[in-house]
C-alpha positions in Angstrom: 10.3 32.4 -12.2 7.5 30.2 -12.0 6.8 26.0 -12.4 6.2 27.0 -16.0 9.2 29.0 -17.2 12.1 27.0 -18.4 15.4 27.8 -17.9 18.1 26.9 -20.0 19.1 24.0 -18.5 23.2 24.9 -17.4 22.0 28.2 -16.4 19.5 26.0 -14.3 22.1 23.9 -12.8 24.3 26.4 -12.6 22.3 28.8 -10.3 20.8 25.6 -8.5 24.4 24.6 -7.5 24.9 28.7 -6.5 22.2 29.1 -4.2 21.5 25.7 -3.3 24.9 24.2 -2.6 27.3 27.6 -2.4 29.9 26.0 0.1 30.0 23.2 -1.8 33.8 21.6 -2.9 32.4 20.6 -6.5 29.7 19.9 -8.7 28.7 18.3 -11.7 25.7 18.2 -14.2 25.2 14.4 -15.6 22.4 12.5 -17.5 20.3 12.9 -20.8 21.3 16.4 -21.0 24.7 16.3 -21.5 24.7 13.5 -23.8 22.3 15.7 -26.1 20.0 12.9 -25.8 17.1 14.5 -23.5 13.5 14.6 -23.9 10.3 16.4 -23.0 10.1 14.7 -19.5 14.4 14.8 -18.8 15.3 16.2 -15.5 18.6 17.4 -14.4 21.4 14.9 -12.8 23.2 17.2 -10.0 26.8 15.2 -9.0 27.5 17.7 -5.6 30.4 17.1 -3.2 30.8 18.7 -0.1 33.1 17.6 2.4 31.6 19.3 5.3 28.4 16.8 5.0 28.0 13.9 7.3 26.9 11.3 4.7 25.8 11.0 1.4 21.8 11.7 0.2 19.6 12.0 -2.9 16.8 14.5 -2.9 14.3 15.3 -5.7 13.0 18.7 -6.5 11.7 21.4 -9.1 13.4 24.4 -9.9 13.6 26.6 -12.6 11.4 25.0 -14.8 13.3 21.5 -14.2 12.8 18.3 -12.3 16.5 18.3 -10.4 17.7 14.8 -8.6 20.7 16.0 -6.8 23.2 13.5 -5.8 25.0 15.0 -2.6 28.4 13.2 -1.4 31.4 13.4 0.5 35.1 12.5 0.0 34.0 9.5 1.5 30.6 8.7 0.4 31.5 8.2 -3.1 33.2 5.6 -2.9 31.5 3.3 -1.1 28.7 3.7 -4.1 31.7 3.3 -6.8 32.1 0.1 -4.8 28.5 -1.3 -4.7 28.1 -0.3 -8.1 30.9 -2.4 -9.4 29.6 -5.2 -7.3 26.3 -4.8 -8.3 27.5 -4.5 -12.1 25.3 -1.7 -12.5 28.0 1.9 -12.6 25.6 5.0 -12.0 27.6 7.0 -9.9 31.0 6.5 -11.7 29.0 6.8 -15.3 27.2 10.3 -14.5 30.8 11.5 -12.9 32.8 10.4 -15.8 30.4 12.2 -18.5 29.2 14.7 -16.0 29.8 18.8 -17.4 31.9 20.3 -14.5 29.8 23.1 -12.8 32.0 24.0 -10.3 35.9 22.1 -10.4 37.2 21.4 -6.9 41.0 20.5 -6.3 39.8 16.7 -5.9 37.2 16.5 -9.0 40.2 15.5 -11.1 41.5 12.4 -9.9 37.8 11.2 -8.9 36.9 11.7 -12.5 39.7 9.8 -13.8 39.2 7.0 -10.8 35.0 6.8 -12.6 36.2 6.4 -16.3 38.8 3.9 -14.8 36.4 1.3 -13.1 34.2 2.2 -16.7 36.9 0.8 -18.5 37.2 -1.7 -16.6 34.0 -3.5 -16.3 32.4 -5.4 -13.6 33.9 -8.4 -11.3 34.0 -11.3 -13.9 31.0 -13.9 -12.5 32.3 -17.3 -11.3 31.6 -20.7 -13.0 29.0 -20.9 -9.9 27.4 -17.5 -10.8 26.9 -18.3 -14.0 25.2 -22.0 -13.5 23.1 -20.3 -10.4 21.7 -17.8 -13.5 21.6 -20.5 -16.3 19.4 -22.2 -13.3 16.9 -19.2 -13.2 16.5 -18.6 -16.9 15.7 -22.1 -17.9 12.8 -21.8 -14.7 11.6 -19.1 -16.6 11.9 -20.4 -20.1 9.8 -23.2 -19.4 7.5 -21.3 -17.6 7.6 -18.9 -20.9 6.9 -22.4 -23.0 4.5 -24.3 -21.2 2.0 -21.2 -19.9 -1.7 -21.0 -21.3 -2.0 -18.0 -19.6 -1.5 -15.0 -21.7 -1.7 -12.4 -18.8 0.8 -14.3 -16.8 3.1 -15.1 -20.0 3.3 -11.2 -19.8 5.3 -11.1 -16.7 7.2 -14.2 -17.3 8.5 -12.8 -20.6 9.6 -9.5 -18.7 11.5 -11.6 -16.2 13.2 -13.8 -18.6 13.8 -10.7 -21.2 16.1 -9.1 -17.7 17.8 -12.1 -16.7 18.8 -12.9 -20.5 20.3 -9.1 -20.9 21.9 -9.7 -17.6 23.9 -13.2 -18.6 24.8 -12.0 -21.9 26.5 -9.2 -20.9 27.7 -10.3 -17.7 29.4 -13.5 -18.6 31.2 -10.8 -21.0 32.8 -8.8 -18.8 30.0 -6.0 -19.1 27.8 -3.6 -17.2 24.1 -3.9 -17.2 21.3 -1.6 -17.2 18.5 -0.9 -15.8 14.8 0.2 -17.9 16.2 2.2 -20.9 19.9 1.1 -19.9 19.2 -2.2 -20.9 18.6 -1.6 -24.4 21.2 0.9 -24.5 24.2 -1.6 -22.5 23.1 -4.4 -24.7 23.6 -1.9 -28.4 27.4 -0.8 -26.5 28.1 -4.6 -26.4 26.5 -5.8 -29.7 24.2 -3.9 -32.3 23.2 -6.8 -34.3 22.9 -8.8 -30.7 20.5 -6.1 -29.5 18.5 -6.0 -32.2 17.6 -9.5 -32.6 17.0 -9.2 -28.8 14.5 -6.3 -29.1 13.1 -7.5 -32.5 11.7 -11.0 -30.8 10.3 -9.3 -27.6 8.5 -7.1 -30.1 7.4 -9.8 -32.2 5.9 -11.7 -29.2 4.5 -8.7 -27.4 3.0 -8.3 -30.5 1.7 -11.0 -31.9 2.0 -13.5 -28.8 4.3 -15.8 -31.1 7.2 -17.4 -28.6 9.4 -18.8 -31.3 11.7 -16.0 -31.6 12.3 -15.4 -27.5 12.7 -19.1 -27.4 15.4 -19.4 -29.9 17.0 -16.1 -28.8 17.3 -17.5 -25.1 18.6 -21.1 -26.2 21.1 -19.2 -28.2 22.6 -17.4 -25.6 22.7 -20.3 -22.7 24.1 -22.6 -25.7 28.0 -21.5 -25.4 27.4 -21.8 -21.6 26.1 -25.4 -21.8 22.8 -24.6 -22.4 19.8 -25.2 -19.9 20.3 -26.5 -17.0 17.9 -28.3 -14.3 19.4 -31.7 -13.8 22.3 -31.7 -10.8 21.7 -28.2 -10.4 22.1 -27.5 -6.4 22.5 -24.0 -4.0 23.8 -25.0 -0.7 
């Protein structure tokens, strides 16, 4: 089969997992795919683990018609990434394991399945009083930056800065995961539709008419509850 021809895509992982990984304890297809949700450019998400490997690695390839990231792990490996992802507030590992399609079910597949949904359920590590004053802090730098530049090519970055740190207060000063690129959107619709929507709608409306008004309100809105800005007293020792 050449770089052209297509397979269909759990025969692909399928026979990827057979020949690439055969020794392998269990493996897992995650990602666009299996949420029905893929596109022209998708790839396929490979969970493996192996207990005989050393540590943990990520390797990109094409197979069978498919871009494949394959996500290799031991019994150990894993959790030390479940770990950082919960401390990062950002679950990749435990959210492409808890939807992942089983390929090949090991005896411990199970109970690491059920220990991913678990820490989905449960969120991230509520922030501290201090956490969220350090990112109140940051976002009102930004917002005045946002409000007092002339400069439209640099307002362009400014507004992508203060358009991540907004989706990452709302949802972490609720107990939520974040995203990352299209996760943001998508974390931000899981939380609140209507929330997300007026979020999206005034990024739109500046990027596409350079109008502030909308971004400005939306961010004052969401510090408000929180004390609003803050500048004055503020200190990082």
């Amino acid at each position: 089969m050449n770089r052209t021809e297509k397979m269909a895509p759990f025969e692909a992982a399928r026979r990827f997992v057979d020949e690439t990984f055969p020794e392998c304890d269990a493996a897992l297809l995650a990602g666009s795919i299996t949420r029905g949700e893929e596109t022209s450019t998708s790839d396929l998400d490979i969970v493996i683990f192996d207990e005989n490997i050393p540590s943990a690695y990520r390797e990109s390839m094409f197979a069978y018609g498919w871009p494949i990231e394959v996500f290799v792990h031991n019994y150990q490996s894993y959790r030390t990434f479940f770990e950082n992802d919960v401390k990062r507030a950002r679950p990749s590992l435990p959210r492409m394991v808890s939807e992942g399609v089983i390929l090949r079910e090991g005896r411990q597949l199970p109970l690491i399945v059920e220990e991913a949904k678990s820490i989905l359920k449960n969120g991230p590590e509520p922030l501290s009083i201090k956490e969220i004053d350090f990112k109140r802090y940051f976002i009102t730098d930004s917002l005045d930056d946002f409000i007092g530049s002339e400069n439209k090519d640099e307002e362009i970055f400014i507004a992508s800065t203060l358009a991540e740190q907004l989706h990452e207060f709302v949802l972490r000063t609720n107990n939520r995961w974040i995203g990352r690129s299209k996760w943001v959107v998508r974390e931000l619709k899981s939380f609140d539709p209507l929330l997300a929507e007026r979020y999206t709608k005034s990024f739109r409306e500046y990027y596409r008419t350079g109008e502030k008004r909308a971004v400005i309100e939306l961010a004052e809105s969401i510090l408000e509850p929180y004390g609003g800005r803050l500048f004055e007293g503020f200190t990082i020792k």
